[in-house]
C-alpha positions in Angstrom: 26.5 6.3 -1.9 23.3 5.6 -0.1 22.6 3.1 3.0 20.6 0.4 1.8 19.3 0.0 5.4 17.5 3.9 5.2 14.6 3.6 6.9 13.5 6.9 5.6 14.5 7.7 1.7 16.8 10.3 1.8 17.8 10.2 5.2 21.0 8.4 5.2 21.5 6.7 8.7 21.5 6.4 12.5 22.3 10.5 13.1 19.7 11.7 10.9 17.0 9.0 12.1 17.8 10.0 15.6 17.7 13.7 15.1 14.0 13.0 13.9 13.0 10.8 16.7 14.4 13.9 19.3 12.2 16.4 17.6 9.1 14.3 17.6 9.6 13.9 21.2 10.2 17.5 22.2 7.4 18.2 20.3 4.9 15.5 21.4 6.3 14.8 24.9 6.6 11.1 25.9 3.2 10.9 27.2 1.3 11.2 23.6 4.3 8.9 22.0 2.2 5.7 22.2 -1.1 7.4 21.2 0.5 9.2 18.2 2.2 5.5 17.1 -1.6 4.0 17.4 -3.5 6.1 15.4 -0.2 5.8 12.8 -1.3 1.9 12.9 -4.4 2.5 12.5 -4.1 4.5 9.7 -1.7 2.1 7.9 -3.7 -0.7 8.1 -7.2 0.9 6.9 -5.3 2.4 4.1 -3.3 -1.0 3.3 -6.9 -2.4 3.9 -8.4 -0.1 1.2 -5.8 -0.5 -1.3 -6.3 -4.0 -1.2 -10.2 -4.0 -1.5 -9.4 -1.7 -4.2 -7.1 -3.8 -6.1 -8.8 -7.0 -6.0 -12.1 -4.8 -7.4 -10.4 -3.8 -10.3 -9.5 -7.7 -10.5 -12.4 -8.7 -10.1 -13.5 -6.1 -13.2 -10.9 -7.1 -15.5 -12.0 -10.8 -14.9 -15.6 -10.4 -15.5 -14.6 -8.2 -19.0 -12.5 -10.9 -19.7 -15.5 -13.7 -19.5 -17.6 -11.3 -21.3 -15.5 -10.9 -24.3 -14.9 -14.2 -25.1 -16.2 -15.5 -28.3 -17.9 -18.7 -28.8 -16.1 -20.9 -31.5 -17.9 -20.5 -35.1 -20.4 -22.9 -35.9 -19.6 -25.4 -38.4 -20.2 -24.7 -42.2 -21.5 -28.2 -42.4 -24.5 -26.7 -41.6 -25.1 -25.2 -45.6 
């Protein structure tokens, strides 16, 4: 059974969480820690930033195809 609190997806729990968080240190050292966490932030948010522009593009495309294919109602035959 799987911890519905998993951070990571696969990675069960607490141990295995904390095991990751020990290696990134011993291999960063605690100086670069904060750095490293920044530039993971700013990499989030300009990609959550460019998945939203790109989204409300293709939006915006859908909407403007959808305004072009509408079809006037048909004239009256009153007109013969």
């Amino acid at each position: 059974m799987t911890n519905p609190f998993a951070i990571i997806p696969g990675v069960t729990g607490g141990w295995e969480l904390l095991l990751i968080l020990a290696l990134v240190l011993l291999l960063f050292g605690p100086k670069r820690l904060p750095e490293i966490a920044e530039a993971m932030g700013k990499s989030i948010r300009k990609f959550k930033s460019a998945t939203n522009k790109a989204t409300d593009d293709v939006k915006r495309e859908l909407d403007d195809v959808a305004r072009e294919a509408k079809v006037d109602p048909p004239a009256d035959d009153n007109d013969k």
